[in-house]
Structure formats: structure tokens, C-alpha cells
N, C-alpha and C positions, 0 to 999 in steps of 0.2 A: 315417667312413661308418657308419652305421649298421644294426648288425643285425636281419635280421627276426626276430620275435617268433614263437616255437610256442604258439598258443594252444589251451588242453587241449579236445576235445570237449568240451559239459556234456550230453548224451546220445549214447545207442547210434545214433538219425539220426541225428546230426551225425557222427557215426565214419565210418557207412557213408557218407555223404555224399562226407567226404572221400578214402574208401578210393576209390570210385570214380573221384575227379580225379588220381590217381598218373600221370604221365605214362609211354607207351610204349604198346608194342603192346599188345592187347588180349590175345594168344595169351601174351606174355612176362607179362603181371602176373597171368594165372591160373594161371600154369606157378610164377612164385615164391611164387603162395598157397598152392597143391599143396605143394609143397616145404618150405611152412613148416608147415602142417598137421600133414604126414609128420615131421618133426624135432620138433615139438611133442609128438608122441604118445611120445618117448623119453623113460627118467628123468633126464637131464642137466639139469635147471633150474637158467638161471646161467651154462649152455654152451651154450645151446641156438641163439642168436642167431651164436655163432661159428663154430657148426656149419653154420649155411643158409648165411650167407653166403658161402664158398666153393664149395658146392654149385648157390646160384644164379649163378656167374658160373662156374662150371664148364658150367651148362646153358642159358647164357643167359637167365637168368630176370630178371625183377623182384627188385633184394636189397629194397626197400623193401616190398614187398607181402611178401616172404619172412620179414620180418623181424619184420612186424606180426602174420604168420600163427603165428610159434611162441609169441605170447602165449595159444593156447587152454591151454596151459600156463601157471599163472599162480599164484601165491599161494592165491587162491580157488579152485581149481578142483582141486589137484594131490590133493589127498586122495580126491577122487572117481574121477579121471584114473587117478591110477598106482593106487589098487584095483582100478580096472575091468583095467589094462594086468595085473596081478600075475594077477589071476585068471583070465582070460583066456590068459596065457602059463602059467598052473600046470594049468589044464585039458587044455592040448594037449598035458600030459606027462604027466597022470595022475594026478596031485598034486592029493589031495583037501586037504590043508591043509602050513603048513610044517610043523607036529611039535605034541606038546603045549604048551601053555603052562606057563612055568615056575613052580614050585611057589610060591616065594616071590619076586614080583617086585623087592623090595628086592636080592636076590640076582642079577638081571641085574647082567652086566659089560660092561663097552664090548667087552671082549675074546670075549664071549659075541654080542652083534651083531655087530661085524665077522667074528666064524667066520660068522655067519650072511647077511650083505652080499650075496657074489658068487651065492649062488644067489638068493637076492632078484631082483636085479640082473638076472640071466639072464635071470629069468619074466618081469621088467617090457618089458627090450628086446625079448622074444620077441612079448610078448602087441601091444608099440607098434607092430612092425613089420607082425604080422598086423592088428590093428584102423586104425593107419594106412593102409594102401592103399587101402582103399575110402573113409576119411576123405579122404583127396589126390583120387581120382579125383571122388569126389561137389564138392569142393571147389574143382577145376580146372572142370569143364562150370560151375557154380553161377557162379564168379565171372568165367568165359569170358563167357557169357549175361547175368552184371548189367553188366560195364560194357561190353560192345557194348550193350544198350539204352539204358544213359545215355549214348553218344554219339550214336548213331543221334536219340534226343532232343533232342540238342542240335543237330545239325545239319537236322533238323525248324524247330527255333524259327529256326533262322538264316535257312533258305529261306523261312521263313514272314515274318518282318523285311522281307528284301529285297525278296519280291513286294511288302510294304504301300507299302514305301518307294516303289518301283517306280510302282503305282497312284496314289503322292499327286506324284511328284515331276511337273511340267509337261512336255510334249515342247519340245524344245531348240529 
């Protein structure tokens, strides 16, 4: 038997294209894009995938829409992403910066970052959690609203099929 083939989008239409054909409820595949959004906005990259997917079959969700959704986290994106999240979570504590830079950067030690890590760490989850939510909820209506229109579309073309068929087929 032969397996099917994953063939890569070669554009962002063709992504969304496909994002919209995920089968399930319309309510369940915005609820796991929410949810990945929300997980995405963490610093965990790596973990992040392992993280929603419990999460979405904890809430019912779409794991495959959830799954897709914690790629706003991404290689290309993360330096952007977790600056915006660090600064964001350093602001709500009052934290104009982490401390000076050190004199001699030859002179950082691994042991000088890792003391420095867990509070990192902290800001990023804090800042994820506060900028995630309104990410998820704008993300949930967004993708509730796109793929209810491309079904309601589809099932447009199909009524529209049938009446043609209808019109050309002869009475019995």
C-alpha cells in the first residue's frame, strides 16, 4: 500500500488554502489555532508542539490546526518574538533593562548566563502570556470566520452544480 505523499505549500495561499480544508468543526479548528497561537507565544521552542497537543485534546480542540498554529514561533521569527515577549514581560515589572552589559564580553561564562536564565525566562513567559491572549482570541474569531466562509462557499458551488445539473437534466 502506498503512502500518501505531504506535499510542501510553495506559497503562503497555498498554506492558507490548505489550513482551511483541516477537517472538523469549524468552532474545534479555531479553538486549536487559539491554543496554538497561545503556546507559540512561550519561550519553549522545540517543546512547543508537545505542549498544545495535550492541551488541544484536553479542550477539544483541533491538535492539527493547534499544531500548525505554534509555528508563529519559528526559527525566523523567535528573535523578534521572544524580544517583543522579554520586554513586554520586563515592563510589567518595572524592569527598565536586565543590568549592565558586561565589561568584557570575552569574560561572559556559560555560568554567568545560566545565573542569568530563570529571570530571562520569567519575563519571556510573563510578557507570552500577557501578549498571547488577545493573540488567541483575535486568532480564534479570525480563523472561526475564515473557515466558516470557505465552507459556506463550498457548499454555495455545490447548490449552484446541482440547480445547473437539475436545469439541463430532461424530466423522467
Amino acid at each position: 500500500m502506498e503512502r500518501p505523499s505531504f506535499k510542501r505549500p510553495r506559497s503562503l495561499r497555498e498554506a492558507y488554502d490548505r489550513f482551511l480544508k483541516i477537517r472538523g468543526e469549524p468552532r474545534d479548528i479555531a479553538m486549536g489555532f487559539a491554543l496554538g497561537l497561545f503556546v507559540g507565544m512561550t519561550p519553549f521552542m522545540g517543546f512547543q508542539t508537545i505542549i498544545v497537543l495535550p492541551l488541544a485534546a484536553l479542550f477539544k480542540a483541533n491538535k492539527i490546526s493547534a499544531a500548525a498554529a505554534v509555528w508563529i514561533s519559528n526559527p525566523l521569527t523567535a528573535p523578534v518574538l521572544y524580544g517583543i515577549t522579554y520586554f513586554t514581560g520586563a515592563k510589567l515589572f518595572g524592569l527598565s533593562r536586565i543590568g549592565p552589559p558586561p565589561p568584557n564580553l570575552e569574560n561572559l561564562t556559560l555560568l554567568d548566563l545560566l545565573h542569568k536564565a530563570p529571570h530571562v525566562l520569567y519575563m519571556m513567559i510573563v510578557g507570552g502570556v500577557v501578549l498571547g491572549i488577545p493573540l488567541a482570541v483575535a486568532g480564534y474569531f479570525f480563523t472561526l470566520k475564515a473557515v466558516r466562509r470557505y465552507r459556506q462557499g463550498i457548499q454555495q458551488r455545490l447548490a449552484h452544480r446541482k440547480s445547473k445539473k437539475a436545469e439541463s437534466d430532461p424530466p423522467a
